[in-house]
C-alpha positions in Angstrom: -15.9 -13.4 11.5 -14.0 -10.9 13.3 -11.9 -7.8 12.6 -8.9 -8.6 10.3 -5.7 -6.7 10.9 -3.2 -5.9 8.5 0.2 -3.5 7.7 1.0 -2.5 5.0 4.5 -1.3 3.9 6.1 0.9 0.8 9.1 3.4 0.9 8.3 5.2 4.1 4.7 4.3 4.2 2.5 2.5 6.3 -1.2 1.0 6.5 -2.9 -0.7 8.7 -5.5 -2.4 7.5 -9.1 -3.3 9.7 -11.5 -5.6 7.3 -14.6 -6.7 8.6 -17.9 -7.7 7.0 -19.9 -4.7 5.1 -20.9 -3.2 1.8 -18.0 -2.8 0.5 -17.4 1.0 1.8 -13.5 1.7 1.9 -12.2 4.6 4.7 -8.6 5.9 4.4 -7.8 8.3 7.5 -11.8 8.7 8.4 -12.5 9.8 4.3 -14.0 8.5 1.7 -11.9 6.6 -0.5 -12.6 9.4 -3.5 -11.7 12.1 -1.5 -8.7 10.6 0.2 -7.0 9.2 -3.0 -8.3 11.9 -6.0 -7.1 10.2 -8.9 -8.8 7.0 -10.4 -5.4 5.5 -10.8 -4.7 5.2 -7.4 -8.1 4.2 -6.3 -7.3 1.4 -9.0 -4.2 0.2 -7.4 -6.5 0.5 -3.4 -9.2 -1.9 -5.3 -7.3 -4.3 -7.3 -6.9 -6.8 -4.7 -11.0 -6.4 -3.7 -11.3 -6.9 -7.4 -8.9 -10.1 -8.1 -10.6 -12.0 -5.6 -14.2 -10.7 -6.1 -14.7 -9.4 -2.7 -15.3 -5.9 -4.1 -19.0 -5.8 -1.8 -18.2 -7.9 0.8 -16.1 -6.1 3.0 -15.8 -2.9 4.7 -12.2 -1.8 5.0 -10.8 0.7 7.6 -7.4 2.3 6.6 -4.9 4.3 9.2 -2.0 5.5 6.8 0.9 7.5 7.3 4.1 8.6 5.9 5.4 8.9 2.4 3.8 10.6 -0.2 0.7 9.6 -1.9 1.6 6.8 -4.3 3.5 5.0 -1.4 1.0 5.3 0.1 -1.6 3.9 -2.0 0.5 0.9 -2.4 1.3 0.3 1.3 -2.7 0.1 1.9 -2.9 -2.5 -1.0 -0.3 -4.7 0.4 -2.2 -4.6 3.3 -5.6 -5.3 1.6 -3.8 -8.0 -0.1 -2.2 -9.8 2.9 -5.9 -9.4 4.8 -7.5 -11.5 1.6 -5.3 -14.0 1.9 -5.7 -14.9 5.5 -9.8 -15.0 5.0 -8.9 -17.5 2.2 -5.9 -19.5 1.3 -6.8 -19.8 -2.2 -6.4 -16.1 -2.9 -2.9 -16.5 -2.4 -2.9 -18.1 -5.9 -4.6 -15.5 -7.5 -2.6 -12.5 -5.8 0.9 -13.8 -5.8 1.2 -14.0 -9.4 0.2 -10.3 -9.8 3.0 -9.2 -7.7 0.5 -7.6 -5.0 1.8 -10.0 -1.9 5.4 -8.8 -2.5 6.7 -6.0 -0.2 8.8 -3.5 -2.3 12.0 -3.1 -0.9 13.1 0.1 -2.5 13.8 3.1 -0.3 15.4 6.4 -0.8 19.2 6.0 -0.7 20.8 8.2 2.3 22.8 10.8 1.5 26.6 10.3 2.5 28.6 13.0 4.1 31.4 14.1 1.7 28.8 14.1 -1.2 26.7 16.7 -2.3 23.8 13.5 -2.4 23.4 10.1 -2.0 25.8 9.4 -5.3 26.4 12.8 -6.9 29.8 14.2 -5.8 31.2 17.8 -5.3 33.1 19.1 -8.6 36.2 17.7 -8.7 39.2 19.8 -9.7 42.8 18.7 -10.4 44.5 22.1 -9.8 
């Protein structure tokens, strides 16, 4: 099997994803997993995919992220985990769709509009 590629997408954050056979050692940015994403919640949300599809061994997954802040970008990296498991095997499609983890989530900050004081909040309006 050769190198899979995948990207990975959330708010202004994106991964690309590089899976290839292993032991199951995950690199974010040349780090270790642990150091790169501290909290266990987001190393939760990096592994649930590997975990759905029992692959949690199997693989070892190189990660270039950038952009956004840390959440997005935990979640950009396991869209891109996500879409790599499904091209090894069709039938993890069925198991990842249903959790939500194929779908790209579309929400971005809103720009802020000249006129304004932000996207939606105006400047104090006075009638005389």
């Amino acid at each position: 099997m050769e190198v899979i590629h995948k990207i990975g997408r959330r708010k202004t954050a994106v991964a690309r994803a590089y899976i290839a056979p292993g032991k199951g050692n995950i690199t974010i940015n040349k780090k270790d997993l642990a150091n790169y994403f501290t909290t266990a919640t987001l190393q939760y949300k990096v592994k649930q995919p590997l975990a759905l599809t029992n692959n949690d061994d199997n693989f070892d997954i190189t990660v270039n992220v950038y952009g956004g802040g840390i959440t997005g970008q935990a979640e950009a990296v396991r869209l891109a985990i996500s879409r790599a498991m499904c091209e090894l095997d069709t039938e993890n499609r069925l198991i990842l769709k249903p959790e939500g983890l194929l779908t790209r989530d579309p929400r971005m900050v809103e720009r802020k509009k000249f006129g304004q004081k932000k996207a939606r909040k105006k400047f104090q309006f006075s009638k005389r």
